[in-house]
N, C-alpha and C positions, 0 to 999 in steps of 0.2 A: 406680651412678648418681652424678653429681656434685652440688655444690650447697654445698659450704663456702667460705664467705668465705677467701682466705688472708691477709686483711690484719685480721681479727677475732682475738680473743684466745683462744688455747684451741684454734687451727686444724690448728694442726702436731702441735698434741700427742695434737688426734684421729685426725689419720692413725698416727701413731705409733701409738698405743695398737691400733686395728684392724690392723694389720702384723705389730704382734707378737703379736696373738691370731691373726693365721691362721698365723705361721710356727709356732707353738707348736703348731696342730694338725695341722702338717706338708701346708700348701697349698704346693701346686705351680706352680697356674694362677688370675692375675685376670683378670676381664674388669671393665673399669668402661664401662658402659652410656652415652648421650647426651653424650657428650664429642669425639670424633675430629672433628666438624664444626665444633664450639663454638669453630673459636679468630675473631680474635683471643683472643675476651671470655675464654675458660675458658686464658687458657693459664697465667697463675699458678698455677691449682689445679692443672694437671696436671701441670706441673715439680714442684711440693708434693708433692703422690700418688706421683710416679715417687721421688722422692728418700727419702719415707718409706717405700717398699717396698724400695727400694736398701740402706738403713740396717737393714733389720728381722732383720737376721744369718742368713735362707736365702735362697736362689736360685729365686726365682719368675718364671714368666714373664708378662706386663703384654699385654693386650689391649684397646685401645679402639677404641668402635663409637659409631653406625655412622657411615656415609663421606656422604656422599662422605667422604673426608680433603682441606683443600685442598692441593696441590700446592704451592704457592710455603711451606707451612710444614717440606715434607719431613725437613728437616735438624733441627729440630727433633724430630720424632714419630721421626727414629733416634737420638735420642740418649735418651729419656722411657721409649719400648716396643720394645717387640718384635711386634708386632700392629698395625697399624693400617688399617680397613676403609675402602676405596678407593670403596665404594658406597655405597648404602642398602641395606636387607633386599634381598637377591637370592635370585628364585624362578624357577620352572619356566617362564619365557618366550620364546620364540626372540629377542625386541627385546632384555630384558634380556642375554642373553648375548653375542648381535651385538654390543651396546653396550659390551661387557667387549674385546673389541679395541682400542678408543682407551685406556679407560682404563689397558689392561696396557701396550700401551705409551708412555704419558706416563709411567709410576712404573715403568720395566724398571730404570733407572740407579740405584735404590734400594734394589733388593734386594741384600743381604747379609749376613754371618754375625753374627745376632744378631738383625737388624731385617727385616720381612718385611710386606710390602704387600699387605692382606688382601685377596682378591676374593670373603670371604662363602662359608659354608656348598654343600654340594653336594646340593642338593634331588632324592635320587636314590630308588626303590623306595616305600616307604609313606610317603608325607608328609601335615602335615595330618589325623593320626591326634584331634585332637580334638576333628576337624567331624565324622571319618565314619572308621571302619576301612577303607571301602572307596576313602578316596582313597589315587589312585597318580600320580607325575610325568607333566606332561604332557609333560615332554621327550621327543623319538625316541630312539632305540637310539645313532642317528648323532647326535645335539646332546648325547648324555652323552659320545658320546666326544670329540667337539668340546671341551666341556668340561674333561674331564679331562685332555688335549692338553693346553690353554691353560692352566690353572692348575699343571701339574705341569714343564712346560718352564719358565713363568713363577717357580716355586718359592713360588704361593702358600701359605700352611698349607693343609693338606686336612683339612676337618671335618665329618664327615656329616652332612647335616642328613634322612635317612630311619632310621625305624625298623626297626633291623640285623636283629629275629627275622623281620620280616615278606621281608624279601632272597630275590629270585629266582635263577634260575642267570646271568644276565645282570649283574647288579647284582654278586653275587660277584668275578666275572671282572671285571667293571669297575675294581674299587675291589682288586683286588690282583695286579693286572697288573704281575709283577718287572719286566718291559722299562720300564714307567712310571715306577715307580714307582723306580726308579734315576732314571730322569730327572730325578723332584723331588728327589732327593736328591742329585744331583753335577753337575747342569746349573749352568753359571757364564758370567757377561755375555749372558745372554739378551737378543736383542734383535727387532726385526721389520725383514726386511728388503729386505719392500716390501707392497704393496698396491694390485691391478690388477685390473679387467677386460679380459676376455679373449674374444671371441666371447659375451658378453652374463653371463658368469657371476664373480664375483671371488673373487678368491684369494689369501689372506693367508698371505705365509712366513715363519718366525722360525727363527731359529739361536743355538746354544749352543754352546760349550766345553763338553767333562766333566773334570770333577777327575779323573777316572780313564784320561783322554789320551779323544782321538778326538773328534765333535763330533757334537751333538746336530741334527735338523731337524723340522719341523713344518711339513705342509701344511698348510692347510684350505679348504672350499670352502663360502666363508659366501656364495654365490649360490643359485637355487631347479632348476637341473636338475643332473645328475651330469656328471662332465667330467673332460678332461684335461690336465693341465699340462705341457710340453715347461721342463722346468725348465734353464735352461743353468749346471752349476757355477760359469762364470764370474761369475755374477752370487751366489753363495755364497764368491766367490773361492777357489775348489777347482779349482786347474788338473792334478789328475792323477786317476788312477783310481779311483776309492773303492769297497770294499767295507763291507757291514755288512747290517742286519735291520732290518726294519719290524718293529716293537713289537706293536702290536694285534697281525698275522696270524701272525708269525715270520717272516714268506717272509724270504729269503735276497736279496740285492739288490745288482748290479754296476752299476756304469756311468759314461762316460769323456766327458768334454763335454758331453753331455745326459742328463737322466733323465726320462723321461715317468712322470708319476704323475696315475692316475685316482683322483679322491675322491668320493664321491657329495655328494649338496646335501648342506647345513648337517653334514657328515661331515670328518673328516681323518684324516691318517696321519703316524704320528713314525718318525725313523731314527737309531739307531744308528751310526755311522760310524768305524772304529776303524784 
C-alpha cells in the first residue's frame, strides 16, 4: 500500500529502512497495492519506492496494482517496475476477458525484458475459496484457453489465481501446457494483426517472433457460434510454405497461401511455425 509523503522528512529513509528489512529476509518479490492507477498524484512516491528497492543491495522484483495503469505514463512504470496491472481485479467474466483484447493491444509495444504489462491473475479451478469451497471458475473450458492464448503470446506474468490442491485434469493441462508455455517465454514483438467480422462472428489474430527462430500465431474466435477462418498468410506476411503444430491439440500443420482454421466461440488456437 502507498501513502508516504515523499516531500516529508524521514520519507526515504522509511523506504530504505523497509527494503533492507526484506532484502535481509531474503524477499524476492513486491507487490505494492493501490498505486499503478494513482499517477499523476502517486508518481513521486513510486519513483521513491522503486529507487529505495533499486538501492536495498538484492534483486527484487516490483509489482504494482491494480490497473487500469494509464497508458500515456508507460515509459515511466518500465523504468520503476517490472509489474504493472493494466486492469482492475480481473475475474471469471466472458466481458472482462473480451475487454482484455484492447487493452493487450494498446500495451503489446511495451513488453520487454525486464518490464511486463500485467493482465491480472488467472481465475482458473477453485476460486473464491473463502465464500464457499464449492466455488469453481465460471469461465468455459474454451474462455480458459482463450485466456491462456492471450496472456502467454502477450508475455503477461502468469499467476494463478485458483487453489492449485483443489486443480482438475483440465486445469492441470491448462496451466502446463509446454507448447504454451514456451510461447510465454520466447514470444517477442507480439502484436495483433487485425480484428474482423466475418459472416457475423469476429476474429482476432496476433503474431509473434520466437527467440528460438520461427513465429508464433494466435487465433481466436471472440464471437458466439463456432467458425472458420480462411486465413491468407499474406496478410501474416508469410509468402512461402509453413510447417509447424497447434499447441493445445499437437496436430501437425502444413499449408501454403491459405490456412483454414476452425475455432469454436470465445475458443482459440496458437501455432508454432518453425
Amino acid at each position: 500500500m502507498y501513502g508516504v509523503g515523499p516531500h516529508k522528512e524521514g520519507a526515504r529513509a522509511y523506504y530504505d529502512s523497509i527494503f533492507e528489512l526484506y532484502a535481509s529476509w531474503g524477499v524476492d518479490f513486491i507487490k505494492c497495492d493501490d498505486i499503478a492507477r494513482e499517477m499523476p498524484h502517486e508518481e513521486e512516491e513510486l519513483v521513491m519506492l522503486s529507487e529505495a528497492l533499486r538501492g536495498c543491495g538484492r534483486e527484487m522484483v516490483l509489482s504494482i496494482s491494480p490497473g487500469p495503469a494509464p497508458l500515456n505514463k508507460a515509459e515511466l512504470f518500465k523504468q520503476v517496475a517490472n509489474m504493472w496491472r493494466i486492469t482492475d481485479d480481473f475475474w471469471d467474466k466472458w466481458e472482462l476477458l473480451y475487454d482484455m483484447f484492447q487493452r493487450t493491444e494498446n500495451w503489446c509495444t511495451h513488453v520487454g525484458a525486464g518490464h511486463w504489462p500485467d493482465a491480472d491473475m488467472l481465475p482458473v479451478g477453485p476460486i473464491r475459496q473463502d465464500y464457499g469451497k464449492e466455488n469453481w471458475t465460471k469461465f468455459t473450458e474454451d474462455e480458459q484457453i482463450t485466456m491462456m492464448t492471450l496472456w502467454s503470446i502477450f508475455r503477461s506474468p502468469l499467476m494463478i489465481g485458483g487453489e492449485m490442491t483443489g486443480f482438475d485434469e483440465f486445469t492441470v493441462k491448462l496451466l502446463t501446457n509446454e507448447g504454451i508455455l514456451n510461447m510465454h517465454k520466447n514470444s517477442r514483438h507480439a502484436h495483433q494483426v487485425f480484428r474482423r467480422k466475418m459472416a457475423g462472428t469476429e476474429f482476432i489474430v496476433w503474431i509473434a517472433v520466437s527467440a528460438e527462430g520461427g513465429n508464433y500465431l494466435a487465433v481466436f474466435n471472440a464471437g458466439e457460434e463456432d467458425a472458420t477462418l480462411e486465413l491468407a498468410l499474406a496478410e501474416l506476411e508469410i509468402y512461402e510454405e509453413i510447417n509447424g503444430k497447434e499447441l493445445w491439440s499437437g496436430e501437425e500443420v502444413t499449408a501454403k497461401a491459405c490456412m483454414p482454421v476452425s475455432v469454436k466461440k470465445h475458443s482459440a488456437k496458437a501455432f508454432y511455425f518453425k
